[in-house]
C-alpha positions as CSV (number, residue, x, y, z in Angstrom):
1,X,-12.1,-31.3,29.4
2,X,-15.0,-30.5,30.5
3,X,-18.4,-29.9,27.8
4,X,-18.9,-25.9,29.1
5,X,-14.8,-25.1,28.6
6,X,-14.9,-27.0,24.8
7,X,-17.6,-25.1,23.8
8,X,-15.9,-21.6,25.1
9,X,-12.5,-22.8,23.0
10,X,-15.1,-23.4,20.0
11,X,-16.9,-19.8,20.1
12,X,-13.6,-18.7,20.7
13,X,-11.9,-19.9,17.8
14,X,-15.0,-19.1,15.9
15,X,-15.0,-15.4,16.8
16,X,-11.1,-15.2,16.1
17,X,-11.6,-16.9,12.1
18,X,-14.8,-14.6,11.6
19,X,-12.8,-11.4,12.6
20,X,-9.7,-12.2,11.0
21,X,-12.0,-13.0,7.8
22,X,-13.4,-9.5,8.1
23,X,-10.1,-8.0,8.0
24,X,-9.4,-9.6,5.2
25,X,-12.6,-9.9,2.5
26,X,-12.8,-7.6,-0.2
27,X,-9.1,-6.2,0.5
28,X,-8.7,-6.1,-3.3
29,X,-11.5,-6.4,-5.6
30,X,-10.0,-6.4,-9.3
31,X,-12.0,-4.0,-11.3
32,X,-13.3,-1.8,-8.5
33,X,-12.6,1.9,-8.7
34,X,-9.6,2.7,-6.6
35,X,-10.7,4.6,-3.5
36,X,-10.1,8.3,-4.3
37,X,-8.0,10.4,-1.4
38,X,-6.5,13.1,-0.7
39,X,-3.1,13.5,1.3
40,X,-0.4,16.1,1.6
41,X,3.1,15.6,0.5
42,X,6.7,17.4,2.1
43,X,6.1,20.8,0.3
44,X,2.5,21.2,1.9
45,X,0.4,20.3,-1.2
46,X,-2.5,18.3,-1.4
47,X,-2.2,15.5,-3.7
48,X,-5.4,13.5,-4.7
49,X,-5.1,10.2,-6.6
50,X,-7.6,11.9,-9.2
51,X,-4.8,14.3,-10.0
52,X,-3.2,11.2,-11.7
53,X,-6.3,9.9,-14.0
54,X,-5.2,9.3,-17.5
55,X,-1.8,7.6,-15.9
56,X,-0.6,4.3,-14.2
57,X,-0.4,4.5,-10.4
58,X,1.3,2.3,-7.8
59,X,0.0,3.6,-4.4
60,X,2.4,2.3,-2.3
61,X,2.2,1.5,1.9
62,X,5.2,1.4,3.9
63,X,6.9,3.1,6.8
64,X,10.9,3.4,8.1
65,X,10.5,1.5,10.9
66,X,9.7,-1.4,8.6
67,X,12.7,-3.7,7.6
68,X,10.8,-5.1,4.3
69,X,10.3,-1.6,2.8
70,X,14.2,-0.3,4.1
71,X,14.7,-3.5,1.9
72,X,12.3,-2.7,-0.7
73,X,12.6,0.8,-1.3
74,X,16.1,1.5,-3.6
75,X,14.3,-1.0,-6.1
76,X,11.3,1.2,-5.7
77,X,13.5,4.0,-6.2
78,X,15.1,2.7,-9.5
79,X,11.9,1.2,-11.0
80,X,10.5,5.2,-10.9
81,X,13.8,6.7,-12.2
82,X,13.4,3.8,-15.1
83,X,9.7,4.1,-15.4
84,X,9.0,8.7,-15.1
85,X,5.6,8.1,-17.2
86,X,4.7,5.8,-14.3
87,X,3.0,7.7,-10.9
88,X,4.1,6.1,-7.7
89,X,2.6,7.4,-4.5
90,X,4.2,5.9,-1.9
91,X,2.6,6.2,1.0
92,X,4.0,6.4,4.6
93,X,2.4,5.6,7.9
94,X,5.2,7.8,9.6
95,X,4.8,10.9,12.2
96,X,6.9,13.5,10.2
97,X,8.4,13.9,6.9
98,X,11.8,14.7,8.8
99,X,11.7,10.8,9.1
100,X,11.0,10.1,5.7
101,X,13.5,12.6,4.7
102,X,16.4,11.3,7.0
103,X,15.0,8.1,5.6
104,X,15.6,8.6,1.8
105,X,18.4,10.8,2.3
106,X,19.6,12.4,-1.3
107,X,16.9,9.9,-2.6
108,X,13.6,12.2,-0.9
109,X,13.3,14.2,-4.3
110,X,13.4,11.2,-6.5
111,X,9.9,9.2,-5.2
112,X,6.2,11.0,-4.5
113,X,5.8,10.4,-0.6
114,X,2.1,11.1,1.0
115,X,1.9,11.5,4.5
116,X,-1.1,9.2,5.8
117,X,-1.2,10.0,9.6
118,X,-4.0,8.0,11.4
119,X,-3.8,5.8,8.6
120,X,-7.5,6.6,7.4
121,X,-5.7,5.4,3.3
122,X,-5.0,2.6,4.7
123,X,-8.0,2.1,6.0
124,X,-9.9,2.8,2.7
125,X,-7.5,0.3,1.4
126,X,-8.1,-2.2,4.0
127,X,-4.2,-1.9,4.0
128,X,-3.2,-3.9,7.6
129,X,0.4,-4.3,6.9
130,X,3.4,-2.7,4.8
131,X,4.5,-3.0,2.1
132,X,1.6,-3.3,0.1
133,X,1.0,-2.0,-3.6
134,X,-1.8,-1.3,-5.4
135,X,-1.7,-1.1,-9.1
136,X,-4.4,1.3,-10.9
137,X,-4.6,2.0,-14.2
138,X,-5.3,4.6,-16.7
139,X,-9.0,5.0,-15.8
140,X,-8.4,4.2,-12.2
141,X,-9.4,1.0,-11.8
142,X,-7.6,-1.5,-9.8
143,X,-5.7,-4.7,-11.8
144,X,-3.3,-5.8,-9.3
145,X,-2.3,-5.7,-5.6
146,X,0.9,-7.0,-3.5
147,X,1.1,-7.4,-0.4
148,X,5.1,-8.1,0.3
149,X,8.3,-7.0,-0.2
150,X,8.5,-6.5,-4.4
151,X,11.6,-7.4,-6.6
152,X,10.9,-4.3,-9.0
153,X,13.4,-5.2,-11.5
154,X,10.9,-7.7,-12.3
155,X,7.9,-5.8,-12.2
156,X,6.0,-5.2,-15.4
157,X,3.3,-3.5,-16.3
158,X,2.6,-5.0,-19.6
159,X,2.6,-8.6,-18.3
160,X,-0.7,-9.5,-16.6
161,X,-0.3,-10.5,-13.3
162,X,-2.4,-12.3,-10.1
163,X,-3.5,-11.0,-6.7
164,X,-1.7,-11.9,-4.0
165,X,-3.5,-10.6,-1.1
């Protein structure tokens, strides 16, 4: 191989670790104040995350056409119907609500979905893939994050857990 062609492969491969770094650093910062948004939900209204201070918040990322969160989301489903004082906001990178709806069926009433079109949450998240969850607490800090398919008959929120992203 030739001295010009190695040192290509080595910029290369240089370029490609420092931008997948940079998608990657300061994804979740425990302690950091959760970024504040806005996004609306099926009936029209705009839900902010600040409407939620004083409570425990799971802002959840996933879509329909993802197999993980088809997998993932009757857990999600019965963790909120066994947790009401808990605030999930699960939030979709769909087109349309009618797919969310088809989606979740007689389920659509029983879980908080946000429409993020453009994904500009998911940006503020640095959210690249779904699911992810973010767990934010009573004053809206950030104490946890998943990225991953959850088993949410094990989640709990009194037990201190570690970052996995």
């Amino acid at each position: 191989m030739s001295k010009k062609l190695a040192i290509i492969l080595v910029v290369a491969a240089l370029i490609l670790l420092w931008n997948t770094y940079s998608l990657y650093r300061d994804r979740f910062i425990p302690g950091a104040i959760a970024p504040e948004f806005s996004l609306q939900d099926a009936d029209g209204n705009i839900v902010a995350l600040s409407d939620y201070k004083g409570s425990s918040v799971i802002v959840h990322f996933w879509a329909t056409w993802c197999p993980t969160c088809a997998k993932e989301m009757p857990g999600l489903i019965k963790f909120q119907k066994n947790n009401p004082d808990v605030v999930i906001l699960a939030i979709s990178e769909n087109e349309s609500f009618a797919e969310v709806n088809d989606f979740l069926g007689d389920d659509k009433n029983s879980i908080k979905v946000l429409m993020d079109k453009g994904e500009v949450v998911a940006g503020m998240y640095k959210s690249h893939r779904v699911p992810e969850s973010y767990f934010i607490n009573e004053e809206g800090i950030m104490v946890h994050a998943v990225n991953g398919r959850l088993d949410w008959d094990q989640v709990n929120l009194d037990e201190p857990a570690t970052d996995n992203l």
